[in-house]
C-alpha positions as CSV (number, residue, x, y, z in Angstrom):
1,X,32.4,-22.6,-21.2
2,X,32.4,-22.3,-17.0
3,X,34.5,-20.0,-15.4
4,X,35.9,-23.2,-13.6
5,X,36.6,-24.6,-16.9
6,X,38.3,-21.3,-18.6
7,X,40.8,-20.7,-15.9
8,X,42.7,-22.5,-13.3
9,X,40.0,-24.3,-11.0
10,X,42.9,-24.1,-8.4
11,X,43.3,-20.2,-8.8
12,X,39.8,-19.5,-8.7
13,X,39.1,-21.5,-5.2
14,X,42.1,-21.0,-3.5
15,X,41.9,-17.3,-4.3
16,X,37.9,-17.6,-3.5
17,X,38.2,-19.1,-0.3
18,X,41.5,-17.4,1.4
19,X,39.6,-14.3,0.2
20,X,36.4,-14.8,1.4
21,X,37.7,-16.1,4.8
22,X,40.0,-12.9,5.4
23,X,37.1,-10.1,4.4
24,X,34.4,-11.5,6.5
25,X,37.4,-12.0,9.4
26,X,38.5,-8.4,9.3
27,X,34.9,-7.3,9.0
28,X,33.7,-9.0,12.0
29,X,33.1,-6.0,14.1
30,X,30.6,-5.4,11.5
31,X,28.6,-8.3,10.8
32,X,25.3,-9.1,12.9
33,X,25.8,-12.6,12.1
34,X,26.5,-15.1,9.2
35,X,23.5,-14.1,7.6
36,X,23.8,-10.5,7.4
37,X,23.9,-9.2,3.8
38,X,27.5,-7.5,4.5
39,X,28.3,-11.5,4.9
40,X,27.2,-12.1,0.9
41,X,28.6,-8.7,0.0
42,X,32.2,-9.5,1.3
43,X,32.1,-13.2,-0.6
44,X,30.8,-11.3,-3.6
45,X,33.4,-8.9,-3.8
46,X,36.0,-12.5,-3.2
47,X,34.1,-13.7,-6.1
48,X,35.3,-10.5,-8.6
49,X,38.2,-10.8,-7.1
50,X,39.1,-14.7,-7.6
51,X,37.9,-14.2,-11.0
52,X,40.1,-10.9,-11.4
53,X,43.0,-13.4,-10.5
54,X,42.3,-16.3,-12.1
55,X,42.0,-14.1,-15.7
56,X,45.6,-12.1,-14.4
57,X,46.7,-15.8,-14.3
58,X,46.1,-16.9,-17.5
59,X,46.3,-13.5,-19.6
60,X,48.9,-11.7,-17.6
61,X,48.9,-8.2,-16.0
62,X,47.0,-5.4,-18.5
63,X,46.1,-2.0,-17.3
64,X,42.2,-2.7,-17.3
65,X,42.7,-5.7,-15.0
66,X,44.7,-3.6,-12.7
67,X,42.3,-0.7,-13.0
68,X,40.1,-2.9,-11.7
69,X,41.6,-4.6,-8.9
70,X,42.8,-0.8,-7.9
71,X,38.8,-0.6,-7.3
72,X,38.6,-3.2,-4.8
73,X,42.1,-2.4,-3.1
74,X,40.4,1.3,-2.7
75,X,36.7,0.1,-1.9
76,X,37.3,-2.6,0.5
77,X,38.6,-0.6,3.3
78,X,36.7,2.2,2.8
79,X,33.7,0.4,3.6
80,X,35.1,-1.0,6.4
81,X,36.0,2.8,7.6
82,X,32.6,4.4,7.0
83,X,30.5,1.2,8.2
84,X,29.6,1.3,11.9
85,X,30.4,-1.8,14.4
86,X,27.6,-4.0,15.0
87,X,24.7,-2.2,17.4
88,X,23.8,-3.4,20.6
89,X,21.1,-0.8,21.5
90,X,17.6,-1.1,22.9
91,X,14.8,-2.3,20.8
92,X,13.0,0.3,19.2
93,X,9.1,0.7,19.6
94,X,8.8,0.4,15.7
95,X,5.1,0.7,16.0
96,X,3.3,2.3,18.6
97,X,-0.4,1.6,17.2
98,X,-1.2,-2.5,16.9
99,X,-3.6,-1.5,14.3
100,X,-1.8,0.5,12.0
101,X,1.0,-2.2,12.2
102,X,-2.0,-4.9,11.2
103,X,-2.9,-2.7,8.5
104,X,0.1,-2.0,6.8
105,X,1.3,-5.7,7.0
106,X,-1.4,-6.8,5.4
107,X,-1.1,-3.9,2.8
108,X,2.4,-5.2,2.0
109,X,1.2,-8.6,1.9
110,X,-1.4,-7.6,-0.9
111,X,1.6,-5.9,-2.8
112,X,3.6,-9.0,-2.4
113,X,0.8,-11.3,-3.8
114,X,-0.3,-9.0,-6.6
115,X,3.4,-8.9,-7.7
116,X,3.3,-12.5,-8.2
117,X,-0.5,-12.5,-9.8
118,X,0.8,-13.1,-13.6
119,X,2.8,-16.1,-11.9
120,X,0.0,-17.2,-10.4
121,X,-2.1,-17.3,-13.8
122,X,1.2,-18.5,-16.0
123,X,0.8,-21.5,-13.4
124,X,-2.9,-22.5,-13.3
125,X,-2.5,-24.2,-17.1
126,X,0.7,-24.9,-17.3
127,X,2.6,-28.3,-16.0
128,X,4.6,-28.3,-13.1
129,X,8.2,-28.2,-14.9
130,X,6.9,-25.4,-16.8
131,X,6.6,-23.2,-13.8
132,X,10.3,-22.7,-13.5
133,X,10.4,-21.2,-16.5
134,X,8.3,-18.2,-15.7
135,X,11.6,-16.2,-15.1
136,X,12.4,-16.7,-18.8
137,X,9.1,-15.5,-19.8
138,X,9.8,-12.6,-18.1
139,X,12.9,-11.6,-20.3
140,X,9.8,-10.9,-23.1
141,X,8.3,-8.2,-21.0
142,X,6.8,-8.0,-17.4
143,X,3.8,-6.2,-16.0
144,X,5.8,-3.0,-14.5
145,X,3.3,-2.3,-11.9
146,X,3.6,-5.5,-10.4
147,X,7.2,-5.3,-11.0
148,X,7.9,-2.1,-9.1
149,X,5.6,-3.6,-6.4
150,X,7.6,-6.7,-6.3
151,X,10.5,-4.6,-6.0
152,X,9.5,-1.9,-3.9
153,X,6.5,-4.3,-1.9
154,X,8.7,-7.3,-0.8
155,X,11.0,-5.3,1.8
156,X,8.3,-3.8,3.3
157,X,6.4,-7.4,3.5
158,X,9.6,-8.4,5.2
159,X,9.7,-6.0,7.6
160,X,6.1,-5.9,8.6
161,X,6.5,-9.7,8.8
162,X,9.6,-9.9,11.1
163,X,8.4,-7.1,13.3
164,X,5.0,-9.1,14.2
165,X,7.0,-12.2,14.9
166,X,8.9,-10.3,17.1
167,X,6.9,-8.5,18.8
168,X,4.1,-11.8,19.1
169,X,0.7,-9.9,17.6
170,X,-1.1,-11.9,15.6
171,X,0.1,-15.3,15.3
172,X,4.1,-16.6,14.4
173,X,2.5,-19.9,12.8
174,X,0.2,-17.5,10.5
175,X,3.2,-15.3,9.8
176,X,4.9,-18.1,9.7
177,X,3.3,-20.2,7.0
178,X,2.5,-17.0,4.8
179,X,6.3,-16.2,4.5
180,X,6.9,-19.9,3.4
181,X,3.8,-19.9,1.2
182,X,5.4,-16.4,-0.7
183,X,9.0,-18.5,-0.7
184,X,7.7,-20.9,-2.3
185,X,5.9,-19.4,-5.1
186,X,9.3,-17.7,-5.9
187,X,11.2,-20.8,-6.0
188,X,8.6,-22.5,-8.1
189,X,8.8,-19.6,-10.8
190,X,12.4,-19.9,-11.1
191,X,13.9,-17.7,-8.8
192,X,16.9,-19.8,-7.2
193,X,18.4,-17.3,-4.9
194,X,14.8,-17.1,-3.7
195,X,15.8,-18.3,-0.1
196,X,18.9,-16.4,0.7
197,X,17.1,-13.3,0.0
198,X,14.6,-14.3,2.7
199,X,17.9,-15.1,5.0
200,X,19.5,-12.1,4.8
201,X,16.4,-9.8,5.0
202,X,15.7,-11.6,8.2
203,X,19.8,-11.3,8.7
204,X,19.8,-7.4,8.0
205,X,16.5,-7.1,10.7
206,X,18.8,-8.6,12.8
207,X,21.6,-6.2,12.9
208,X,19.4,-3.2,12.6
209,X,17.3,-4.5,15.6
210,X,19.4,-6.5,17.6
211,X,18.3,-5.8,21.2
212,X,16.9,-8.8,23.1
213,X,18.9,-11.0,21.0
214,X,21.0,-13.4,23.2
215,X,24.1,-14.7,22.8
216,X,22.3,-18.2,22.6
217,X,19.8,-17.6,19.7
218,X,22.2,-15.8,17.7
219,X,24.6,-18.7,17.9
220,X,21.0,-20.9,16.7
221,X,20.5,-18.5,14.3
222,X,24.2,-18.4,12.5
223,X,24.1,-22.9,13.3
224,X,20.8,-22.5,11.3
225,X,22.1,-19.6,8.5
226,X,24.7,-22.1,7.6
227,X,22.7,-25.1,7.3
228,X,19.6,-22.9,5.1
229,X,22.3,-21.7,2.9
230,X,23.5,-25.4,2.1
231,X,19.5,-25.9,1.4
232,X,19.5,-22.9,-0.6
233,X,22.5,-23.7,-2.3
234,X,20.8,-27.3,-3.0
235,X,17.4,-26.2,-4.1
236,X,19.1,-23.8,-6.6
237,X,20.8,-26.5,-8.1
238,X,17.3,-28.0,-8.8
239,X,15.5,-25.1,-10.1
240,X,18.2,-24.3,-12.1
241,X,17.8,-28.3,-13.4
242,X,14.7,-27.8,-14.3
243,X,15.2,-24.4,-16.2
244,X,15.8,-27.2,-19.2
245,X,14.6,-30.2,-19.9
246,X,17.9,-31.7,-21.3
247,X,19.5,-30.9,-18.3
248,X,20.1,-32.6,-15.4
249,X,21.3,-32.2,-11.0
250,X,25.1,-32.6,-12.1
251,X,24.7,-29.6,-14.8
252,X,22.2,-27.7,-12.5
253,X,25.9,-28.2,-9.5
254,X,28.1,-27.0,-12.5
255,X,25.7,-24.0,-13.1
256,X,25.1,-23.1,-9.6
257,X,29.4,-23.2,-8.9
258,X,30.0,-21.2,-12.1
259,X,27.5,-18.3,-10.6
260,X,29.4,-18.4,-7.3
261,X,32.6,-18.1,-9.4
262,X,31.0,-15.4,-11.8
263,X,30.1,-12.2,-9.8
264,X,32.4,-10.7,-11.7
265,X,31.4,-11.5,-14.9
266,X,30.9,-8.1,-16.4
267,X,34.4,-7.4,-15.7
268,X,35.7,-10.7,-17.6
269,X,33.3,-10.0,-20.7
270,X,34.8,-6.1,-20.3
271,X,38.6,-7.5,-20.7
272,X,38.4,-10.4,-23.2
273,X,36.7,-8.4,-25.4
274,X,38.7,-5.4,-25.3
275,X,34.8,-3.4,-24.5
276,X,37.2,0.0,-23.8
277,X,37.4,0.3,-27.6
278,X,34.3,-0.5,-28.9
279,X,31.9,1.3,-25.6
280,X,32.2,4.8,-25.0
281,X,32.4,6.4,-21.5
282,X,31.9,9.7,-19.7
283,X,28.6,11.4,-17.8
284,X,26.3,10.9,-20.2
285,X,26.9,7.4,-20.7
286,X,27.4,6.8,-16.7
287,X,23.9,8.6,-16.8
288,X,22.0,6.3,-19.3
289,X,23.7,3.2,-18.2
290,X,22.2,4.2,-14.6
291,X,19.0,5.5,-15.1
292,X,18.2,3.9,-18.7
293,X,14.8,2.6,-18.4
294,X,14.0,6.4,-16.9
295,X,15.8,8.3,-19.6
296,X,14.0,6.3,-22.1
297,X,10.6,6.3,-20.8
298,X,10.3,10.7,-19.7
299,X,12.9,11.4,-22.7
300,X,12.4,8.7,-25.5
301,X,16.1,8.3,-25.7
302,X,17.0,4.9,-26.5
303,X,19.4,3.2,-23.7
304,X,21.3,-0.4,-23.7
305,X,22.7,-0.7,-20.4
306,X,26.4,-1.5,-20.0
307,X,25.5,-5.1,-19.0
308,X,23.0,-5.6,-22.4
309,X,26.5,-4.2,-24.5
310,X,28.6,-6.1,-22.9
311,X,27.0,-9.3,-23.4
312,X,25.8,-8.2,-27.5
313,X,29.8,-7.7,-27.9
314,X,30.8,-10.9,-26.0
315,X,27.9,-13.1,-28.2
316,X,28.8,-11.1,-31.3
317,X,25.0,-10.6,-31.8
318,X,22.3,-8.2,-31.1
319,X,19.8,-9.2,-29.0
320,X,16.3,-8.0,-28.8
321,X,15.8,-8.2,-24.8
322,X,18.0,-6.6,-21.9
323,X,20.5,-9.3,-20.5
324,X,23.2,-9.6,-19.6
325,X,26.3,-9.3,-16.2
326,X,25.5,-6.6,-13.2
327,X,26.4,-3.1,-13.6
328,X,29.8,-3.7,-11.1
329,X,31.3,-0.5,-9.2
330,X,34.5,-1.6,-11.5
331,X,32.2,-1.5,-14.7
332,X,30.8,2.1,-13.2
333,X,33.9,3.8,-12.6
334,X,35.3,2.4,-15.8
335,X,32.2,4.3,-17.6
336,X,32.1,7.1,-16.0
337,X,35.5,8.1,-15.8
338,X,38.9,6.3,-14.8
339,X,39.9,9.7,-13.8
340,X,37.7,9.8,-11.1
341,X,38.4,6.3,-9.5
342,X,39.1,7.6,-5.8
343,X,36.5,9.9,-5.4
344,X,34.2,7.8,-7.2
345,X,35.2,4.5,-5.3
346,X,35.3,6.5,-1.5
347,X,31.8,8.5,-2.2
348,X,30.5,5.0,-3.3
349,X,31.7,2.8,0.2
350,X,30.6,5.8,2.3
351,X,26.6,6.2,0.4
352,X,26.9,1.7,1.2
353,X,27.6,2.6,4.8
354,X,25.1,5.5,5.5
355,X,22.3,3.6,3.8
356,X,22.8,0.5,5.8
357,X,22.7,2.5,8.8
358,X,19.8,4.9,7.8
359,X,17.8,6.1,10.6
360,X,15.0,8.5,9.9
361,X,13.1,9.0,12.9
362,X,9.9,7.9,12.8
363,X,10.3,5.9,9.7
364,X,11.5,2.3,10.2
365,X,9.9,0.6,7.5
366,X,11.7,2.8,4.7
367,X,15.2,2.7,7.4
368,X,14.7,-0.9,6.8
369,X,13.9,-1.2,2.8
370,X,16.9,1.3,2.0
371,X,19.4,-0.8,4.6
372,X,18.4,-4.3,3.2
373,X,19.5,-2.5,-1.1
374,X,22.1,-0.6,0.1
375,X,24.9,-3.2,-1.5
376,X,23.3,-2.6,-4.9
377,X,24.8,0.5,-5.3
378,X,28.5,-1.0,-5.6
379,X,27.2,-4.4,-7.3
380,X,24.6,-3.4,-9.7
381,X,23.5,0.3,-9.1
382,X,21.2,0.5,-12.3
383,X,19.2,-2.4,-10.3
384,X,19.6,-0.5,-6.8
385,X,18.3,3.1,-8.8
386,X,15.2,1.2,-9.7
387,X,15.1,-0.8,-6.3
388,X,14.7,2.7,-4.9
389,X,12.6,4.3,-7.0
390,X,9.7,2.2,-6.5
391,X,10.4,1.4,-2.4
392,X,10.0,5.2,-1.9
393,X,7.1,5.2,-4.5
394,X,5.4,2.1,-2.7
395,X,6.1,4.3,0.4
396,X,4.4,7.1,0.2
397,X,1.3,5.8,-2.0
398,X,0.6,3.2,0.3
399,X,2.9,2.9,4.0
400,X,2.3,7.1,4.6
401,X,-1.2,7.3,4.2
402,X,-1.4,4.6,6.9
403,X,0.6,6.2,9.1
404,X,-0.5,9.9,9.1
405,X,-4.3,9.3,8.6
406,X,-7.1,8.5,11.0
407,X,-8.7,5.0,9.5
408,X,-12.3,3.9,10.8
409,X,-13.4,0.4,10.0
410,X,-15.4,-1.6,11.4
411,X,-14.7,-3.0,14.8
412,X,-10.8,-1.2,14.5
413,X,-9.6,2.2,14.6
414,X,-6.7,3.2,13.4
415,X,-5.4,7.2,14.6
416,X,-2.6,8.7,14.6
C-alpha cells in the first residue's frame, strides 16, 4: 500500500508543499540556485516531515513520533545557523597545469566507465527491457571495486568535467556528449534519480564556484533546473515502468509520488512496528549500524544495518540481501541514544555545514567530492561513511599521484 493511500492524501501534500515552500524560503540566503543539493535536502527533510504528520494524523501523538519530530524542530535551524550565505568570491584557479587537469579528467573518466563495465557486459546479451533491471541484479552482489569507484570515481568525473567546461580546454561538445553518454548508461540500468544527481552536482559546482556567474545565466540555469527536474521526474516514471513487465506509466506515476512522499520511510516502518522493542540501541549498535560492511569485513562480526531490520520486522521475514529505508538522523539518534538528541542533532547540522563549505587549500577536487555527500550524513550516514571512504581512497591512489609527481609522456609533460 502507497503512502498516499495509507494516510490522508490531503495531509501529506498540504503538509508537503507548505513545508517545502517555507524551508527553501527561509534558506534562501543559502541556496546557489534551484538546483543546489541544499534545495533537495530541504524538500527531503518536508518529505519526513509530511509523512511524520500524516502518521500523527491518523495514529495520534506517541512519544516516538514526537521524538522524532523534536529531531527536525532541533536540526532544521541549526543547519541554517552553521551553513554560510551563498559565496560571491572570485573564481578560483582550480588548476594551474592544463596537463595535469587533462590527465586527471580522463583518469576519472576511466573510473567512471570501469564502474559501469559489468553493466556494460549485463547489456551486450540481454534485451532492451532487461537492462533496467540491472539495479536488481545488483541486490545479489556487486563487484566492490567498481563499486567503490562508482562511488568514490563519479564526483571526481564531475568535477573534472564541469571545471573543463568552464574553463573552455578541450572541447564543451566532447565534454558535453561524454556526460550524456555516462547519463545515459545509468538511466538505462535502472537508476531513476540518475539525472538529478547530475543536476545537483552541476548545482553544488555552482555554489562552490560561483564567480563569473551572472545574474542572467543563473536565472537560465534555475528556468532550465525546473524544467530537467520535470524530465527527470518523467523519465523516472518510465524506468521505474519498466522495472516490471506487468506494470505500466500510471503505476510507474503512483511509484515515483509514493518515493517523493516516502523519505521518511524508516521512520514510519520504526513506529508501526513498535522497532524500539524488538531493536536494541546504544554505541555499539550506533557503531555497526554505521560502519557494518567495515566491522564485518576487518572483524568478521556479522552486521544488519538498521534499515535491513527494519524492513525484516516490517515484512515479518528474513531476507537474505541488505534492503531496506535510509539510515535517517531520526533513525540514528534513536539508536544511538535518545539521551543524546541535542548534542547529537547540533554536532550533526554543524559536520553538514563544514563539509559543504570544505576548503583545503590546494585540494579542490576532494573540497568538491566531500561538499557534493555532505547531506548524507543526516539522511543516510551508513551510505555517506562508505561514500567517503572510497572518495578519499580514489583520492589518494589515483588524483595525488597526479598532482604531486612529474609525468613524461609523449608529446606532454606534466610537473609539478
Amino acid at each position: 500500500m502507497t503512502y498516499y493511500e495509507k494516510y490522508n492524501v490531503y495531509i501529506l501534500f498540504a503538509s508537503f508543499m507548505s513545508l517545502a515552500t517555507v524551508l527553501i524560503w527561509r534558506y534562501y540566503k543559502k541556496i546557489g540556485s534551484l538546483i543546489d543539493p541544499l534545495v533537495l535536502h530541504l524538500i527531503s527533510i518536508a518529505s519526513i516531515l509530511s509523512l511524520l504528520i500524516g502518521y500523527i494524523h491518523t495514529n495520534n501523538f506517541s512519544f516516538d513520533s514526537l521524538f522524532f519530530l523534536l529531531v527536525y524542530i532541533i536540526y532544521v535551524p541549526f543547519l541554517y545557523i552553521f551553513l554560510k550565505n551563498r559565496k560571491n568570491e572570485n573564481f578560483p584557479d582550480l588548476e594551474l597545469n592544463k596537463n595535469r587537469l587533462y590527465v586527471s579528467y580522463f583518469v576519472s573518466l576511466l573510473l567512471v566507465l570501469y564502474s559501469r563495465y559489468d553493466f556494460i557486459l549485463y547489456a551486450y546479451d540481454k534485451s532492451f527491457l532487461e537492462w533496467f533491471w540491472f539495479r536488481f541484479k545488483l541486490i545479489e552482489g556487486r563487484n566492490p571495486l567498481q563499486y567503490i569507484c562508482r562511488l568514490g570515481g563519479t564526483s571526481f568525473f564531475y568535477y573534472y568535467s564541469f571545471t573543463l567546461i568552464r574553463k573552455k580546454n578541450l572541447t564543451r561538445v566532447f565534454l558535453l556528449a561524454v556526460l550524456l553518454v555516462i547519463l545515459i548508461i545509468d538511466i538505462l540500468s535502472g537508476g531513476r534519480s540518475s539525472m538529478i544527481n547530475l543536476l545537483i552536482s552541476y548545482g553544488l559546482y555552482l555554489y562552490k564556484y560561483p564567480a563569473n556567474i551572472s545574474v542572467k545565466y543563473l536565472r537560465r540555469i534555475n528556468l532550465i533546473g525546473i524544467l530537467s527536474v520535470l524530465v527527470s521526474i518523467l523519465l523516472a516514471v518510465v524506468v521505474t515502468a519498466m522495472y516490471d513487465k506487468e506494470s505500466s506509466i500510471e503505476q510507474g506515476l503512483g511509484s515515483i509520488i509514493n518515493r517523493i512522499l516516502a523519505a521518511g520511510d524508516g521512520l514510519e516502518m520504526y513506529l508501526v512496528n513498535d522497532a524500539d522493542r524488538f531493536i536494541d540501541s546504544g554505541i555499539f549498535e550506533y557503531i555497526k549500524s554505521t560502519f557494518g560492511i567495515f566491522v564485518t569485513g576487518f572483524f568478521g562480526i556479522p552486521t544488519k544495518s538498521l534499515g535491513w531490520r527494519l524492513y525484516e520486522l516490517d515484512k515479518g521475514y528474513d531476507t537474505l540481501n541488505s534492503v531496506g529505508p535510509n539510515f535517517l538522523l531520526a533513525l540514528q539518534v534513536a539508536v544511538i541514544g535518545k539521551y543524546l538528541i541535542l548534542p547529537y542533532v547540533v554536532l550533526s547540522a554543524y559536520i553538514t555545514a563544514k563539509f559543504r563549505d570544505l576548503n583545503i587549500k590546494g585540494h579542490e577536487p576532494i573540497n568538491y567530492a566531500v561538499s557534493v555527500n555532505c547531506f548524507y550524513i543526516s539522511t543516510d550516514i551508513e551510505f555517506a561513511t562508505l561514500i567517503y571512504v572510497s572518495t578519499i581512497a580514489i583520492y589518494m591512489i589515483f588524483f595525488l599521484p597526479v598532482k604531486y609527481f612529474t609525468i613524461r609522456l609523449p608529446k606532454i609533460r606534466f610537473s609539478i
